[in-house]
C-alpha positions as CSV (number, residue, x, y, z in Angstrom):
1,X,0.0,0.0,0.0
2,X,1.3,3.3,-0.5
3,X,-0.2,6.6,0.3
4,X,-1.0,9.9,-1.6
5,X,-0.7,12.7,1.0
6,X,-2.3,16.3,0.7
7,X,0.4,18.6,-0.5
8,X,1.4,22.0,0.3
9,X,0.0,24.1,-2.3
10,X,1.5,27.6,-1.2
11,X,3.6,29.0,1.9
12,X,0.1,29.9,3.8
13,X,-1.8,27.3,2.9
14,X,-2.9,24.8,5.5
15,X,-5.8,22.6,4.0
16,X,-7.8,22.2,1.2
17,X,-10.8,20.9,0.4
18,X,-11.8,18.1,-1.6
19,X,-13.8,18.9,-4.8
20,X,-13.9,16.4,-7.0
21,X,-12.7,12.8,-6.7
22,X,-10.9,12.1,-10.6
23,X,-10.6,8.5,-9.4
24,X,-12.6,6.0,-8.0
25,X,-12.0,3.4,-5.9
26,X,-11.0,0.4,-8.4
27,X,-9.3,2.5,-10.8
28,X,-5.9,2.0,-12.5
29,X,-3.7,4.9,-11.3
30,X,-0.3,5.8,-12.9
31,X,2.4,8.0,-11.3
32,X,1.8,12.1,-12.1
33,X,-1.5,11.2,-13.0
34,X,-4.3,13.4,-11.3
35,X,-6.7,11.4,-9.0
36,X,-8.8,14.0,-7.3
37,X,-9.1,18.2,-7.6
38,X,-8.8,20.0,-4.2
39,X,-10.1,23.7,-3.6
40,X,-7.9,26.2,-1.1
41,X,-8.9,29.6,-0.1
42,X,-6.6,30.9,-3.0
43,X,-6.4,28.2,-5.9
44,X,-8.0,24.8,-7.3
45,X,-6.1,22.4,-7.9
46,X,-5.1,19.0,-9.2
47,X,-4.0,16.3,-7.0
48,X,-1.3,13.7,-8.2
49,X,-0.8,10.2,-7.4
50,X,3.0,9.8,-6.3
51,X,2.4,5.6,-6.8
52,X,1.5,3.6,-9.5
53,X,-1.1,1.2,-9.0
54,X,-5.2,0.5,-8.2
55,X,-6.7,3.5,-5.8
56,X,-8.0,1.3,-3.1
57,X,-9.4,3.9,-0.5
58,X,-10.5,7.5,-0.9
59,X,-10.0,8.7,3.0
60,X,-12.1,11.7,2.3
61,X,-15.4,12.4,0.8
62,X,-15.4,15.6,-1.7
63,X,-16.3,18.5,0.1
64,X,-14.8,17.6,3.4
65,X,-11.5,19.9,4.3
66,X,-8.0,17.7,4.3
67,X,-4.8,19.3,6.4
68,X,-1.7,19.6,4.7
69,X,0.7,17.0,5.4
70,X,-3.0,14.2,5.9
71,X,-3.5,11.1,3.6
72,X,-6.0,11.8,0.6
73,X,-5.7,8.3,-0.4
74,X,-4.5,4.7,-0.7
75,X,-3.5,3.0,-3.8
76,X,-2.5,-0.8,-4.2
77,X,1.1,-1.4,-5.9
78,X,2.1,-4.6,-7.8
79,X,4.0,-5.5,-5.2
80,X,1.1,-5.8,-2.9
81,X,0.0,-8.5,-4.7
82,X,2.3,-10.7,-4.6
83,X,2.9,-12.5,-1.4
84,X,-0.4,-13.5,-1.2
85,X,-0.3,-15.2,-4.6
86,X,2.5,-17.5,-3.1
87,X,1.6,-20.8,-0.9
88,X,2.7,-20.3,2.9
89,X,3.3,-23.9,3.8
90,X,5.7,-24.2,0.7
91,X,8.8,-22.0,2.2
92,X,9.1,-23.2,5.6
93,X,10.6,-26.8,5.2
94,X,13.3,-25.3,2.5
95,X,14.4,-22.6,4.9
96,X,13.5,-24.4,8.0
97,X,17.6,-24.9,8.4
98,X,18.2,-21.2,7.6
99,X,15.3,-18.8,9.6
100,X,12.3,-20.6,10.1
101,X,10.8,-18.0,12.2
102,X,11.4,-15.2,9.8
103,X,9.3,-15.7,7.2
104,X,6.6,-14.9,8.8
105,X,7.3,-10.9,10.1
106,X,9.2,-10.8,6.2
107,X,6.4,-11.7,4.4
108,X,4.0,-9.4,6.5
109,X,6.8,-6.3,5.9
110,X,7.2,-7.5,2.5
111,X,4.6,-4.6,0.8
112,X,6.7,-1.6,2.3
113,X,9.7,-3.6,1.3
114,X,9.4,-3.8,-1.8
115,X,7.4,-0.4,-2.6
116,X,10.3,1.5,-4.3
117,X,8.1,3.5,-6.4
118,X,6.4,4.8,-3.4
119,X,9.3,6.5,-2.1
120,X,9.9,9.1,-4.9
121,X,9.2,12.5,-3.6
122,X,7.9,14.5,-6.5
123,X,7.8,18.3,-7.6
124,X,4.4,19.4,-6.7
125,X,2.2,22.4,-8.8
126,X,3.2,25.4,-6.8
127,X,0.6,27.4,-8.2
128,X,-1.5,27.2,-11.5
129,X,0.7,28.6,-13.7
130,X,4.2,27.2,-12.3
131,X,5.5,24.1,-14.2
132,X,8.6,23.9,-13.0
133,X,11.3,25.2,-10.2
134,X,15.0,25.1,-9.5
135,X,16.1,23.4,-6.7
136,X,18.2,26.1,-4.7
137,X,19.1,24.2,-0.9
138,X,19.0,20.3,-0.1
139,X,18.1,20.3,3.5
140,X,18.7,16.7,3.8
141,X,21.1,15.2,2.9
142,X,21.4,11.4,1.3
143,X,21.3,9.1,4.7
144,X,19.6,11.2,6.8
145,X,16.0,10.4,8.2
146,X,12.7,12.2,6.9
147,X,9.6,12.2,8.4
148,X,6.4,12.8,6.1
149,X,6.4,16.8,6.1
150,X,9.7,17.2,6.8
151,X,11.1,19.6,4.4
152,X,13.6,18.1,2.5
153,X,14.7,21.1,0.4
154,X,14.0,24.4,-1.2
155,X,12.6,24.9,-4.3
156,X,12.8,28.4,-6.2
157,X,10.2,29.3,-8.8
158,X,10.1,32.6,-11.2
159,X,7.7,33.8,-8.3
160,X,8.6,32.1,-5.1
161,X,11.1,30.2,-2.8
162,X,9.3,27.5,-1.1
163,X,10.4,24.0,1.2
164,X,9.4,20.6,-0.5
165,X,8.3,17.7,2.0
166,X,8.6,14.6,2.0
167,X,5.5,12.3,1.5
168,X,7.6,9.0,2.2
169,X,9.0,8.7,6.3
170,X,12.5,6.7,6.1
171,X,16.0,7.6,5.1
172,X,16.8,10.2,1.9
173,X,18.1,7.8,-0.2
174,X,19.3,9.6,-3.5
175,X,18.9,13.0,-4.5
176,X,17.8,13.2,-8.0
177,X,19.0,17.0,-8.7
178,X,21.6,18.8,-7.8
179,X,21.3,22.8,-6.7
180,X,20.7,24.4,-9.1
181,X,19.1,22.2,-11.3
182,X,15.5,22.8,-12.8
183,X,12.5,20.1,-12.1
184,X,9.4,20.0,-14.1
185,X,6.2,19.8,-11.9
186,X,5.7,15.8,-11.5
187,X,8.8,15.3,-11.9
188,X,10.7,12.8,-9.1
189,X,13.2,15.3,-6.4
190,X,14.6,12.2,-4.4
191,X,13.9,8.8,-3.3
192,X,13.2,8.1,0.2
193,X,13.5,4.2,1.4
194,X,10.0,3.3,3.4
195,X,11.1,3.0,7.3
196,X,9.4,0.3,7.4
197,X,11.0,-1.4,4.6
198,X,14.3,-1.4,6.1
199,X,14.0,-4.4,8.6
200,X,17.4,-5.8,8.8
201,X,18.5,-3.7,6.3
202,X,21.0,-1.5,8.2
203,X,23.6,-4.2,8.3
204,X,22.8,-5.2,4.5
205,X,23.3,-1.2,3.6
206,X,26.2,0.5,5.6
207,X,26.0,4.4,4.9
208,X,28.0,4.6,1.8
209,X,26.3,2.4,0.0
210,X,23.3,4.5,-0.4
211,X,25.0,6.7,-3.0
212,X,24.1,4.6,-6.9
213,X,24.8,5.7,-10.0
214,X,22.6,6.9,-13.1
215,X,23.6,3.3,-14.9
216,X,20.4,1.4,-13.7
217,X,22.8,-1.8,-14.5
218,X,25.5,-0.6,-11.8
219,X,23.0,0.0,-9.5
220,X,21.3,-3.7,-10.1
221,X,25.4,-5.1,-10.2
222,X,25.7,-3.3,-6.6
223,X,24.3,-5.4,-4.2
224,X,25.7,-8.5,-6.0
225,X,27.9,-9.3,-3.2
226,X,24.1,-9.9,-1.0
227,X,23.4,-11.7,-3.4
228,X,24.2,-15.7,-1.9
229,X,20.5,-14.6,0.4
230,X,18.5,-15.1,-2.6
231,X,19.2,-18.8,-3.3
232,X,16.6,-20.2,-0.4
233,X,14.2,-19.9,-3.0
234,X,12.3,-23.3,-4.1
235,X,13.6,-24.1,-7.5
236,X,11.0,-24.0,-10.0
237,X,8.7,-21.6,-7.5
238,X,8.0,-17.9,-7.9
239,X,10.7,-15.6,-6.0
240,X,9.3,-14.7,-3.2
241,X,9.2,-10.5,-2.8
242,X,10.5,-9.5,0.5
243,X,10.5,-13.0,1.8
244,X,14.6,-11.6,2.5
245,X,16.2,-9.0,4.0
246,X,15.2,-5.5,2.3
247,X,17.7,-5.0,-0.9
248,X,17.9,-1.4,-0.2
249,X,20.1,-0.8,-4.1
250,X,17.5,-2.9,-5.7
251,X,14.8,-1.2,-4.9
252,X,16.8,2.8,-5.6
253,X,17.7,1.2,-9.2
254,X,14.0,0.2,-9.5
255,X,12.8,3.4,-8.6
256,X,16.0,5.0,-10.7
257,X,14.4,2.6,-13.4
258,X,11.2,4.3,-13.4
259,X,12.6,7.6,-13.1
260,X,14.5,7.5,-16.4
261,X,11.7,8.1,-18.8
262,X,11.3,5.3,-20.7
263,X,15.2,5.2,-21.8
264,X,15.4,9.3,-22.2
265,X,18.8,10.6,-20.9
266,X,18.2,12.2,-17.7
267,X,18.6,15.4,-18.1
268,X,16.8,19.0,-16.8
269,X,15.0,21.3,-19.5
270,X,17.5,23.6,-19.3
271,X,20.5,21.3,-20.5
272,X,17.9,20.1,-23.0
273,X,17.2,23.6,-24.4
274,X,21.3,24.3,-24.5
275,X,21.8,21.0,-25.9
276,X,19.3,22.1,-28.8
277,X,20.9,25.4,-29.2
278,X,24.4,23.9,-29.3
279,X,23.7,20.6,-31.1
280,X,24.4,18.4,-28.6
281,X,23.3,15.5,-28.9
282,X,22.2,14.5,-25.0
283,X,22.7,10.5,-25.4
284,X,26.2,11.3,-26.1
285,X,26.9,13.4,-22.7
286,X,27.8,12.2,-19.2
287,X,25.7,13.5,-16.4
288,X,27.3,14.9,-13.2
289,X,23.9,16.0,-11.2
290,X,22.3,14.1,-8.6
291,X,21.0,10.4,-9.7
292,X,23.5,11.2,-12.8
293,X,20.9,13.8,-14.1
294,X,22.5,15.6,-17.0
295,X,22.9,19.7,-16.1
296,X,24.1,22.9,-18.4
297,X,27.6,22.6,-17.3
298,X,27.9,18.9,-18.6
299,X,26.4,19.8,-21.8
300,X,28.8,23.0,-22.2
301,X,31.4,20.9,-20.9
302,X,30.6,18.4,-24.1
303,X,30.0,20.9,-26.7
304,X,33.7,22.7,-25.6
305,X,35.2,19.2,-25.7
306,X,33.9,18.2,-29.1
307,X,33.4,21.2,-31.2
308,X,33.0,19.8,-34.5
309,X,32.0,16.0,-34.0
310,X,28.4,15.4,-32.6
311,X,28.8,11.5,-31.5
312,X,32.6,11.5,-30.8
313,X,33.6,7.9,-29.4
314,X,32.2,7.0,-25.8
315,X,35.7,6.8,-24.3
316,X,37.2,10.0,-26.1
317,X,35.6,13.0,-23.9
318,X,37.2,11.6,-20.5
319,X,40.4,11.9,-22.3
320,X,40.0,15.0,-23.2
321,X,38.5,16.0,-19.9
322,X,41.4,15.0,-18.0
323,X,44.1,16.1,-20.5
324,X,46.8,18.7,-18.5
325,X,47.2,20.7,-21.7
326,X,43.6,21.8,-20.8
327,X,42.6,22.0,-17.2
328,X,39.5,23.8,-17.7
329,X,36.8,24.5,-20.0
330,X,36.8,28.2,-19.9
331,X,38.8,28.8,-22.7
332,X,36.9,27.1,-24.7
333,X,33.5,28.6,-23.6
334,X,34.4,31.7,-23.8
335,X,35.4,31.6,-27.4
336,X,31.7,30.1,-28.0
337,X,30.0,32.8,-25.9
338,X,32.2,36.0,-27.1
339,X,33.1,37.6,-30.1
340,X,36.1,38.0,-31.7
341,X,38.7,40.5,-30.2
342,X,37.8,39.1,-26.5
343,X,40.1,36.5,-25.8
344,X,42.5,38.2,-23.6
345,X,39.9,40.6,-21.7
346,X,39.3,39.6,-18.3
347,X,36.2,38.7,-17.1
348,X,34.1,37.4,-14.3
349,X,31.3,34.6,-14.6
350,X,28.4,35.8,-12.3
351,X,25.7,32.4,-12.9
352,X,22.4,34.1,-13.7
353,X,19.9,33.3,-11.3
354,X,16.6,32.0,-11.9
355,X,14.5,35.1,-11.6
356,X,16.8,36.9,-14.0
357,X,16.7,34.4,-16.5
358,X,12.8,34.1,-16.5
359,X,12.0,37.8,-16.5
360,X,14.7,38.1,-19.4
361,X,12.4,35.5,-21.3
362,X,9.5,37.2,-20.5
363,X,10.2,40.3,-21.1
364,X,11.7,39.3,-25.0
365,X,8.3,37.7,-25.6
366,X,6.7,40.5,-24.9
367,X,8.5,42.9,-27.0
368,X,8.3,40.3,-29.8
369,X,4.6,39.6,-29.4
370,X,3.1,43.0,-28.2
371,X,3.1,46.1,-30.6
372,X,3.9,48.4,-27.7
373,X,3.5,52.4,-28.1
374,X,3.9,54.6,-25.3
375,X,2.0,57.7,-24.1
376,X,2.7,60.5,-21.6
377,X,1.3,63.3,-19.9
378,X,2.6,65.8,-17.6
379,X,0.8,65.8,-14.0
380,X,0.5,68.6,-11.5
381,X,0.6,66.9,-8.2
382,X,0.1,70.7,-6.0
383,X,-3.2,69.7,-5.1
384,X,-2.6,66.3,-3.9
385,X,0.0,67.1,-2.5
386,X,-1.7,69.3,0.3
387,X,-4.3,66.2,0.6
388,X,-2.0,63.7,1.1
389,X,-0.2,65.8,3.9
390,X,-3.4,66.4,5.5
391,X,-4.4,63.0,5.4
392,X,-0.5,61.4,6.6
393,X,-1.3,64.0,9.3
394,X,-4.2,62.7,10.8
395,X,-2.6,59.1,10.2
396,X,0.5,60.2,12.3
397,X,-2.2,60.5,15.2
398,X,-3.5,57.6,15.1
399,X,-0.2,56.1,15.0
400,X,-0.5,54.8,10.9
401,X,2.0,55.1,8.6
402,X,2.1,57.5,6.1
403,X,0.8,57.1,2.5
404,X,3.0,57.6,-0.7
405,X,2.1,58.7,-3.8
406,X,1.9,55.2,-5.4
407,X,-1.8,54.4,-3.5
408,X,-3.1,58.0,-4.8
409,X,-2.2,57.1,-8.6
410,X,-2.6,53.8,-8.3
411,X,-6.6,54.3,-7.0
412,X,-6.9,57.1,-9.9
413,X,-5.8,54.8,-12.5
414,X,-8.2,51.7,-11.1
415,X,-11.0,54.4,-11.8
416,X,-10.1,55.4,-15.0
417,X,-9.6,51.2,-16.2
418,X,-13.3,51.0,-15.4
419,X,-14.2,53.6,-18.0
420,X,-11.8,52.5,-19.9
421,X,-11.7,48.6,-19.9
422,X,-10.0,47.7,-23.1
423,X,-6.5,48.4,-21.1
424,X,-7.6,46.2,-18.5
425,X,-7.6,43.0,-20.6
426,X,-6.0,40.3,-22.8
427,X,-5.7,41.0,-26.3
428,X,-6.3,37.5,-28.8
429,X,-6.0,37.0,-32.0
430,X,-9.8,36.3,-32.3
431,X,-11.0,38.6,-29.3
432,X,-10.2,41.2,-26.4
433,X,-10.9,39.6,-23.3
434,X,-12.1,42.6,-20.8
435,X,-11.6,41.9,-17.3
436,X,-14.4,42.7,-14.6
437,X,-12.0,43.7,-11.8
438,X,-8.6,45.3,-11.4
439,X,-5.7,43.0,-10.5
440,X,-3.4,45.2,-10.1
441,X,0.3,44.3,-10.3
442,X,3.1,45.7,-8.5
443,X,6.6,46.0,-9.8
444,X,8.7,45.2,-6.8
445,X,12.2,45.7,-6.5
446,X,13.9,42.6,-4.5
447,X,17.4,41.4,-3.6
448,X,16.7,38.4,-5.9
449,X,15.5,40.7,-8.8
450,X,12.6,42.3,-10.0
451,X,8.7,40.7,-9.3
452,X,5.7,41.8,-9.5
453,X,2.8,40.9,-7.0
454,X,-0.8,41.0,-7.8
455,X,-3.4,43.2,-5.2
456,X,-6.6,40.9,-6.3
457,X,-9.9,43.4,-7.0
458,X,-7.9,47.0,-6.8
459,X,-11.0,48.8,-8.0
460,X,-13.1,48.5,-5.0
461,X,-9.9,49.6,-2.7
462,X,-9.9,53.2,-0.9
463,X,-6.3,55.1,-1.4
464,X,-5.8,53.6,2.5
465,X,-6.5,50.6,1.8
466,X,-4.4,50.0,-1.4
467,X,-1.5,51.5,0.5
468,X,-1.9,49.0,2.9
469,X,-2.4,45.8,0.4
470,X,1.0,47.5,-1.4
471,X,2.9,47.6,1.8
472,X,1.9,44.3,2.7
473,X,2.6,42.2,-0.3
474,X,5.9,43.9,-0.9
475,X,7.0,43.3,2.2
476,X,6.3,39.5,1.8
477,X,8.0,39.5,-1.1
478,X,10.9,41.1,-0.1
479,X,11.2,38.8,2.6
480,X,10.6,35.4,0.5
481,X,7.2,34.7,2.0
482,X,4.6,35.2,-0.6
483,X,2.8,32.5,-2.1
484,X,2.5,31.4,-5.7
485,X,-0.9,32.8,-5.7
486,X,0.2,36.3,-4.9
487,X,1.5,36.3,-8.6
488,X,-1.8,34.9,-10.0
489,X,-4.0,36.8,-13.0
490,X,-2.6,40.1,-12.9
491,X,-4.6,41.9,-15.3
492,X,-2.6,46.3,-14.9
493,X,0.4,46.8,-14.2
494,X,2.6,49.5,-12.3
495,X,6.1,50.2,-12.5
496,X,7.8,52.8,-10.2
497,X,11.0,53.3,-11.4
498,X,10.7,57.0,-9.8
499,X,11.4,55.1,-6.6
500,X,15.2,54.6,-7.3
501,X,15.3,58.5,-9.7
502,X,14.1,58.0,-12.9
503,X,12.5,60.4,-14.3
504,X,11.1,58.6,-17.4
505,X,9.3,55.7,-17.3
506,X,8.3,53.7,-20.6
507,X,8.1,50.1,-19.5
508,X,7.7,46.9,-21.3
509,X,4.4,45.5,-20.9
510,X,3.6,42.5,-18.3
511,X,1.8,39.6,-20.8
512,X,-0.8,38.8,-20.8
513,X,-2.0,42.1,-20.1
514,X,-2.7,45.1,-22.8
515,X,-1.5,48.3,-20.7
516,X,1.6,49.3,-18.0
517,X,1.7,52.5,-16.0
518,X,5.4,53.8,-15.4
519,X,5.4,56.1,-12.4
520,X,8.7,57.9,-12.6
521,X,10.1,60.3,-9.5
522,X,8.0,63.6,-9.0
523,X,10.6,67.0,-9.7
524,X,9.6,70.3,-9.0
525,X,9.7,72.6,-12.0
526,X,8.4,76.0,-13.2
527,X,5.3,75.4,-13.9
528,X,2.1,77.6,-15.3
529,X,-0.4,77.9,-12.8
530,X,-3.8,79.4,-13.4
531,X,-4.9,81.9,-10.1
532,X,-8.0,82.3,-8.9
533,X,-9.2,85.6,-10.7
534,X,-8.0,83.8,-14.1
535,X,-4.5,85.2,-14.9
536,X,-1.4,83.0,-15.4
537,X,2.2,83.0,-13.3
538,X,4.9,81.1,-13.5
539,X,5.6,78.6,-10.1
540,X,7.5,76.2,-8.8
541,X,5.5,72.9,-9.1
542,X,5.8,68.9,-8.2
543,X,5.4,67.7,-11.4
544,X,5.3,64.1,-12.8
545,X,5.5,62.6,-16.1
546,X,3.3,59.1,-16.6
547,X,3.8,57.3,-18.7
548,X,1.3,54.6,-20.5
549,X,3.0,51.9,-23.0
550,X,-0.3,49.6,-24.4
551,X,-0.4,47.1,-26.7
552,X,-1.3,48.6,-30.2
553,X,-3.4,45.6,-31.0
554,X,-5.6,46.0,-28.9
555,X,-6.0,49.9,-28.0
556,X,-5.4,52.7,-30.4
557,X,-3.3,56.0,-29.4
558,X,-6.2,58.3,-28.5
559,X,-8.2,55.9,-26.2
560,X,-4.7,54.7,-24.4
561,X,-4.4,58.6,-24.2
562,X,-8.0,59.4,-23.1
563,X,-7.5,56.9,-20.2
564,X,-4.4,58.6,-19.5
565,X,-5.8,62.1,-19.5
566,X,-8.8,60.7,-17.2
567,X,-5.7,59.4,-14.8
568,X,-4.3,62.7,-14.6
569,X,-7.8,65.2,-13.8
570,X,-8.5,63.0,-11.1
571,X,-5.1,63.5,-9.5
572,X,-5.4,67.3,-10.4
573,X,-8.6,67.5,-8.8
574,X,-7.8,65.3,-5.7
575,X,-9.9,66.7,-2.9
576,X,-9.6,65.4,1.0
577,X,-12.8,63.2,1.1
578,X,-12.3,61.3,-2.8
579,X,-11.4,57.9,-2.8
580,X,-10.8,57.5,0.8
């Protein structure tokens, strides 16, 4: 029997509820596939069997609430099977000389024995649009025990740092991925050995030997020396499974087996995507990551050590690795990755982190799919100035913290998106989805790069209230405690470069949305200011320049600009009592 547990789907979530059951009981299950869909306060969900075999029990009826870390249900290996199928009385005269008495507790232990697929601790969905993560800390390392929920490592995503734990109790038997290496959701992290599968097995697997290789033959070769156990067998009857002491290698190459793909190289999608770009040809490299998983630096290690031959001769790259003419691969590499004339120029190699390389992505598929265009207007902040002092005043009293400018604009431009609604969408080919609420996103500056949290339903916000959603959720990001969900169907964006002294602020736009508002720093200028019996002087003004970039194929110039304009007369006209 193994069990599916209820994962964590997000930093602050602590239960779910069960919505719909995918599965029933009697069904054929296979590993990664979804048995059930469970409902949090944030996100739905699918929910995916970490076993192959027949669900046997569903512990919870839909609609009833599960706790993180609690079994969802019970599915039936092949193993499970078999020591029934095989005749008690049969064994005990043939190993009567040998351990009579130990059949018995074997054969009973034999299920958890012999459930090596049930130890793989996968990837799980960190959110609805995550399909994959980097794994940045092991936390455990191979030997040490795990309990179910223990945190076994940290995974990082393009929009959050989160622990993994473990849904197997035993001892972390093989790490599948290095650091630094990127998982796809489902994927297997690491295999844990059942406790209760161990048995005698301590003395049959000292410490060292929990270390196998990527060769699912070396790993079956290594416990050949345990090997003399096996013969108590009846000749001419079935092997008995688990009728022995646990063969802790067998069962990490069987689960190593499974693991593999159906004979695909191991490798990560990001040594995949560089072995496409560099004509690698991935069969041909030799993996270095955990469980022998093929990562970047192998690949680039294979493509500097065979420039021009694609399938060299299997024993011809260690050669060439090890040669003392060339220690290292940098030369090499960085002839591939500069141009000419570069050779001698020192350098440093800074590793670009995850964040970095995903918002790069992102932001050169926006440029190449969005026809952005970019607006601006000139704001007079006098007015709103004086309210916002009045009103950070009678904060100060009340001991509340004072407002910036970013909740004032950010409440006048959720206002002018709901007469305007063809920024607040998603532009298709076929049609322009308008959204019914503002989801506004916030472009955050972090130590680990730029991100941009999502305040859900802006629009029905007071100017104290969005300052306090802003606050809130980049401060959790900041601090690497937001969940996946705080990222989640953005559907406006705002960027405040003015925060670090810009004072122009076109921005690329944040797909899948149509519009971005850049918020550059307020400077005082001359200014012409209208007086109250109608003639004009010249004054010294806060003055800010906004700036709207849109996507062309969705919204023409004048309405972007008309929304724009309707942004900047409600600031101009900011009185004490609007918006609050």
């Amino acid at each position: 029997m193994a069990d599916v547990m209820m994962p964590r789907l997000g930093v602050s979530v602590t239960e779910g509820t069960v919505s719909t059951w995918l599965k029933e009981i009697g069904d054929e299950v296979a590993v990664g596939e979804a048995i059930c869909e469970v409902s949090t306060d944030k996100v739905d969900t699918e929910i995916e069997s970490t076993v192959a075999g027949i669900v046997a029990e569903q512990r919870y009826a839909e609609g009833e609430v599960v706790a993180v870390g609690e079994v969802l249900a019970v599915v039936t290996t092949d193993e499970d099977a078999a020591p029934p199928a095989v005749p008690t009385p049969e064994p005990a005269p043939v190993s009567t000389p040998v351990s009579t008495p130990a059949p018995e507790p074997a054969s009973e232990a034999a299920p958890a024995a012999d459930a090596g697929d049930a130890g793989r601790v996968l990837m799980p969905r960190l959110g609805v649009s995550v399909t994959e993560g980097t794994v940045s800390t092991w936390l455990k390392e191979i030997g040490d025990e795990v309990a179910v929920g223990e945190a076994i490592c940290e995974v990082s995503t393009d929009k959050v740092d989160t622990e993994i734990e473990s849904t197997v109790a035993g001892v972390l038997a093989q790490q599948l991925h290095a650091e630094g290496e990127v998982v796809l959701v489902g994927e297997p992290l690491a295999l844990v050995t059942p406790t209760g599968a161990v048995g005698a097995a301590p003395a049959a697997a000292p410490p060292g030997t929990e270390r196998v290789t990527a060769d699912p033959q070396a790993n079956a070769t290594a416990p050949a020396p345990a090997a003399p156990a096996a013969p108590a067998a009846v000749p001419g009857e079935p092997a008995v499974v688990g009728s022995g002491p646990f063969d802790h290698e067998a069962a990490i190459a069987r689960v190593l087996a499974g693991a593999t793909r159906s004979g695909r190289p191991a490798a990560s999608p990001a040594a995949r995507r560089l072995a496409t770009e560099l004509g690698v040809d991935v069969a041909q490299v030799t993996g270095t990551g955990g469980g022998g998983h093929i990562t970047r630096a192998d690949v680039q290690r294979r493509a500097s050590d065979w420039p021009e031959s694609p399938q060299p001769p299997v024993a011809a790259p260690a050669a060439v690795r090890t040669a003392p003419v060339r220690p290292v691969p940098e030369p090499a590499s960085t002839e591939a990755i500069f141009p000419p004339g570069y050779e001698d120029v020192p350098f440093e190699a800074v590793p670009t982190s995850r964040i970095r390389r995903v918002t790069a992505e992102h932001m050169v598929r926006s440029r190449r799919t969005a026809a952005h265009m970019t607006t601006e207007v000139d704001v007079d902040l006098g007015r709103l100035s004086e309210v916002r002092a009045t009103l950070n005043a009678q904060r100060q009293q009340s001991g509340q913290a004072k407002l910036s400018f970013l909740p004032f604009i950010a409440r006048a431009a959720c206002a002018a998106l709901l007469d305007h609604p063809d920024l607040n969408a998603t532009f298709e080919t076929e049609r322009l989805l308008r959204w019914r609420e503002v989801n506004l996103g916030i472009a955050v500056d972090t130590p680990r790069g730029l991100m941009v949290p999502v305040v859900r339903g802006a629009e029905r916000l007071t100017v104290e209230s969005l300052g306090r959603a802003i606050v809130d959720v980049a401060a959790r990001v900041r601090d690497g405690k937001a969940d996946p969900d705080d990222f989640r169907a953005g559907t406006f964006t705002i960027s405040n470069p003015g925060s670090v002294g810009a004072v122009s602020a076109p921005a690329i736009i944040n797909q899948p949305q149509v519009g971005i508002l850049g918020m550059p720093t307020i400077v005082r200028r001359p200014w012409v200011v209208r007086l109250a019996d109608g003639q004009e002087t010249i004054a010294i003004r806060p003055i800010i320049r906004l700036a709207l970039t849109f996507d062309h194929r969705a919204v023409d110039g004048a309405d972007a600009t008309r929304c724009l304009v309707a942004v900047r007369e409600r600031l101009e006209a900011w009185g004490v009592d609007d918006y609050r």
